[in-house]
C-alpha positions in Angstrom: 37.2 113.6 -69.6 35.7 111.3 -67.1 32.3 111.1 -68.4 33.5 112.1 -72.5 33.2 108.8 -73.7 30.0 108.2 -72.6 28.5 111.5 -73.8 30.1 111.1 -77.3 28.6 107.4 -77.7 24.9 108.3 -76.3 25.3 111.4 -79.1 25.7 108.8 -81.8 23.3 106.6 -80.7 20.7 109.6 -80.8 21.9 110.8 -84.2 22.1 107.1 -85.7 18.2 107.4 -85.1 17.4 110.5 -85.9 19.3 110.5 -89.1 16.2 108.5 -90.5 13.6 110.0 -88.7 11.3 109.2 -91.3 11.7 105.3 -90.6 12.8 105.0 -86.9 10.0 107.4 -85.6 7.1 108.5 -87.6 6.7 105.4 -89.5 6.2 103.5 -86.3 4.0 106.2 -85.4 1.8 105.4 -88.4 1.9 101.6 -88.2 0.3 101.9 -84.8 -2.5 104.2 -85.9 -3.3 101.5 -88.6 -3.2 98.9 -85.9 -5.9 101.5 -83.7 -7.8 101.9 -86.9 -8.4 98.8 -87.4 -8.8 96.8 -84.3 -11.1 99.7 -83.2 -13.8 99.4 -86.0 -13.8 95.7 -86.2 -14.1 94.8 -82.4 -15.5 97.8 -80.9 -19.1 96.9 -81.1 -17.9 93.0 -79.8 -15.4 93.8 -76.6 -16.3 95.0 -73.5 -13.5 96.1 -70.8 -13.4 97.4 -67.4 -16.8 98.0 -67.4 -17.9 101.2 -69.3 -14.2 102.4 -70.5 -14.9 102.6 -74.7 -12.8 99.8 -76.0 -11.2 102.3 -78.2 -10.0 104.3 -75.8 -9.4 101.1 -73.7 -6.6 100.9 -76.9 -4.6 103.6 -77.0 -2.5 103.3 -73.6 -1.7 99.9 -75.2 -0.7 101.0 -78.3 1.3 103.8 -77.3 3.3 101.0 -74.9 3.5 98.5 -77.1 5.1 101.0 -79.8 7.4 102.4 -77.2 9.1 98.8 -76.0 9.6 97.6 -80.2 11.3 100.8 -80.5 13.4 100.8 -77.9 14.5 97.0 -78.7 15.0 98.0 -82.1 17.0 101.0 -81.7 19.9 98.9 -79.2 19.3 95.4 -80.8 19.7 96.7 -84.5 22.6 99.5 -84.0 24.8 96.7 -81.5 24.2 94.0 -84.4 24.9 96.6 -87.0 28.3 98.1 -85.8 29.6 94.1 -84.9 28.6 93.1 -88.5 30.4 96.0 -90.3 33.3 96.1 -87.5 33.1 99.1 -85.8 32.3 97.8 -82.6 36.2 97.4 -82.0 35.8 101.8 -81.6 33.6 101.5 -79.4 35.5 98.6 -77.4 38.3 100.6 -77.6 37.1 103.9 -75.8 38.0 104.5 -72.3 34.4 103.7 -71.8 33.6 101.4 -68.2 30.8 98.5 -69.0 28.1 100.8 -66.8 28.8 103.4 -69.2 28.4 101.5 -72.6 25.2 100.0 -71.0 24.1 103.2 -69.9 24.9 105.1 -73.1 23.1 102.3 -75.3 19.8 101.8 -73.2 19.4 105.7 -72.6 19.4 106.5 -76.3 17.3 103.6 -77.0 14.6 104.6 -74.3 14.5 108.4 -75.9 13.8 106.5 -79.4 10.9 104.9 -77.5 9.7 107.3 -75.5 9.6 110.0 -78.5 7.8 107.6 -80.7 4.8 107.1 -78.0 4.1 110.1 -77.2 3.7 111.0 -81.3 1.4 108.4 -81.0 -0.2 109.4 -78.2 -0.8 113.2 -79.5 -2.1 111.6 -82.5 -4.2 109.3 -80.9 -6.2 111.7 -78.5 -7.4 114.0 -81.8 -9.5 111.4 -82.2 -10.1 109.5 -79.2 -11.2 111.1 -75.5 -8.9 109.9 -72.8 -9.1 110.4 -69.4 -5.6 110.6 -67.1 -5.9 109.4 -63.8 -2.2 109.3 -62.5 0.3 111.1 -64.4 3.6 109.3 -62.2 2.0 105.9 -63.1 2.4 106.7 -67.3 5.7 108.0 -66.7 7.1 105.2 -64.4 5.8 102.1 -66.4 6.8 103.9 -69.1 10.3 104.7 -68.3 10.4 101.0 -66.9 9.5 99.3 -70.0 11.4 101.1 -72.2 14.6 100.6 -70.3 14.2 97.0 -70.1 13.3 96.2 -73.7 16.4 98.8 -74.4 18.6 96.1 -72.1 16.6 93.3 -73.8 17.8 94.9 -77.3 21.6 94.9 -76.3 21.3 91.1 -74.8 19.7 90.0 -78.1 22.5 92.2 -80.2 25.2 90.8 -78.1 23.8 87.2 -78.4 23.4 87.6 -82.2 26.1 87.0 -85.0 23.6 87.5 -88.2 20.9 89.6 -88.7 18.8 86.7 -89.0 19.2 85.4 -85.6 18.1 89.2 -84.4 14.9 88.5 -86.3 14.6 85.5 -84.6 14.8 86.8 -81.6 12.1 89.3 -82.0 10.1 87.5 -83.7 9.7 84.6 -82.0 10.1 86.4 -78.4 9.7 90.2 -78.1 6.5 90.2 -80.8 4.6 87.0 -79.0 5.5 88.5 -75.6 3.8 91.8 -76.8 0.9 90.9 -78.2 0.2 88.3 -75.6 0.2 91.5 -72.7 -3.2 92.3 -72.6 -2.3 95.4 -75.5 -5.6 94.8 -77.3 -8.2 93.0 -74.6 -8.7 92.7 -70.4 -7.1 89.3 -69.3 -10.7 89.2 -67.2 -11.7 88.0 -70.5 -9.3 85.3 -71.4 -9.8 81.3 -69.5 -9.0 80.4 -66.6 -5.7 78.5 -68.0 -4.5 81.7 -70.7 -5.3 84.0 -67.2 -2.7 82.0 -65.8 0.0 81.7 -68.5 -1.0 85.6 -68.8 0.9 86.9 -65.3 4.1 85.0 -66.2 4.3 87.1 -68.9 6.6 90.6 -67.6 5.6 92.6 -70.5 1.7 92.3 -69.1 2.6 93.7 -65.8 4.0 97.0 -67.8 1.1 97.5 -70.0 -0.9 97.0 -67.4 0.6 99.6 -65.4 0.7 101.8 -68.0 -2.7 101.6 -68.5 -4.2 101.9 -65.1 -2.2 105.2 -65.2 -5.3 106.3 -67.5 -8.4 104.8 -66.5 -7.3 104.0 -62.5 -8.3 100.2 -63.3 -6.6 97.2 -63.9 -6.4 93.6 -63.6 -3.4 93.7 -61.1 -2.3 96.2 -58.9 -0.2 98.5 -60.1 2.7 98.6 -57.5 2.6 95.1 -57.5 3.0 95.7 -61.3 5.8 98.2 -60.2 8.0 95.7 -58.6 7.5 93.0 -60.8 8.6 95.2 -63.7 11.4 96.5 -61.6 12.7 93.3 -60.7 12.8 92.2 -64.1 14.8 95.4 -65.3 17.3 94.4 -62.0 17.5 90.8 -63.6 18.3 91.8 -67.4 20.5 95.0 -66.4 22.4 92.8 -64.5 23.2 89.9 -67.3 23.8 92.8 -69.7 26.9 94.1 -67.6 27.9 90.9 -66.4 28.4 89.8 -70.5 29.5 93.4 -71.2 32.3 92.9 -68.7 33.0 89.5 -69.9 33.3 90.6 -73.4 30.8 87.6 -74.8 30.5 87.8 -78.9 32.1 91.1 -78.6 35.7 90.7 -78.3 35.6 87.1 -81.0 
């Protein structure tokens, strides 16, 4: 019985997401196809990266990143928000469940969300772009990385958060600039000296870098320096998680 309570609540997290399907996975999927659609024909004739990688491709990896970290905060920032608004959080609390556990059970099921919704976009993606794969272990450790800290980043922001509307705020005036500021849709190479800068204190660069140099072998940093930056980051967040986990912050009220 040990390990019941953890099974059981990871179970529920899955099913909470795959319940709706249609809005959790393929429905990201398609948003991020309109985004490759789109940025592709309007600035692939403008944008030149790495040399000759086909901005297009030069996309994809980015795309398929970016849609796997706002999936994975959504799934624990909106289902933590969602059971303290309606109550049931108090089941949960309740469970003979340790913090490690209820962290564990959260972030796991919120990194499967991800991960499935990137690699539909992925298998999408390549029917119409050619894309080379240069290290397989680099794509699967960034990504695995970067899910699992925007899956923390998702229970800090659900745990922080009373309303709905100060989840919104969080994503959208952190998680979405943070994003789209990490080098998703150009080569920092091309950016001033100044955004260059303010670009590597940015930890969500480091992991679509990574991610990306898993494809082409190039990138603007290297990649195990990537690695432990990214790592470090997911030591850092983990850490706060349990420590207001244990603490019983917002969540106990």
């Amino acid at each position: 019985m040990r390990y019941k309570g953890f099974q059981t609540l990871f179970y529920k997290e899955i099913l909470r997401f795959h319940k709706v399907f249609l809005q959790t996975v393929l429905a990201p999927v398609v948003t991020t196809l309109l985004y490759l659609l789109v940025f592709s024909n309007a600035l692939s004739e403008h944008v030149k990266v790495f040399g000759a990688i086909d901005y297009t491709a030069f996309l994809v990896p980015g795309l398929v990143m970016m849609t796997v970290i706002q999936n994975s905060f959504a799934n624990s920032s909106s289902s933590l928000i969602q059971s303290k608004v309606t109550g049931n959080i108090v089941f949960v609390l309740l469970a003979p469940l340790s913090h490690v556990q209820f962290y564990l059970a959260f972030v796991l099921a919120a990194m499967v969300r991800g991960l499935v919704t990137g690699v539909g976009v992925f298998l999408v993606a390549v029917l119409f772009v050619s894309l080379p794969l240069e290290n397989l272990w680099y794509v699967i450790i960034f990504a695995l990385l970067g899910s699992a800290i925007l899956a923390t980043l998702g229970i800090i922001a659900g745990i922080w958060s009373e309303k709905y509307d100060q989840l919104a705020g969080f994503q959208n005036f952190f998680i979405m600039p943070l994003t789209f500021l990490s080098g998703v849709f150009y080569s920092i190479d091309a950016l001033p000296p100044f955004w260059q800068v303010l670009s590597h204190a940015n930890p969500f660069f480091y992991m679509i870098d990574g991610f990306r140099y898993g494809f082409f072998g190039v990138s603007d940093v290297n990649p195990l320096y990537s690695i432990l930056i990214v790592l470090s980051f997911l030591v850092i967040c983990s850490s706060l998680t349990v420590f207001l986990l244990k603490q019983g912050y917002r969540l106990r009220d």
